[in-house]
N, C-alpha and C positions, 0 to 999 in steps of 0.2 A: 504493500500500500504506500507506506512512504517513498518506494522508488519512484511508482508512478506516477506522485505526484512532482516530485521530482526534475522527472522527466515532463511532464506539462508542464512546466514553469520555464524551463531549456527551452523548450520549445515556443513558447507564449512570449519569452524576451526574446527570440529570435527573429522571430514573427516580426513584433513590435520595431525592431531593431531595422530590418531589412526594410519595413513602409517606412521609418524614416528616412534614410538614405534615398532611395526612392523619390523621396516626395522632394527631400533637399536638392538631387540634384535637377527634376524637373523643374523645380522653382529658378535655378537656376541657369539651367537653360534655356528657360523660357525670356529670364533677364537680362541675358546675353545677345537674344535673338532680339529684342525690342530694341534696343540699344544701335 
């Protein structure tokens, strides 16, 4: 049980982790394009 949840949390920050990046660098290249 404790692995598991473990492992959701791994996964859940990764998750979270990769839409950031993501979204940072769409942001930024969208401000690069306007520019």
């Amino acid at each position: 049980m404790a692995s598991r949840l473990l492992e959701d949390t791994l996964y859940t920050r990764w998750y979270r982790l990769t839409y950031i990046i993501l979204v940072l660098y769409n942001f930024f290249r969208l401000r690069k394009g306007i520019r």
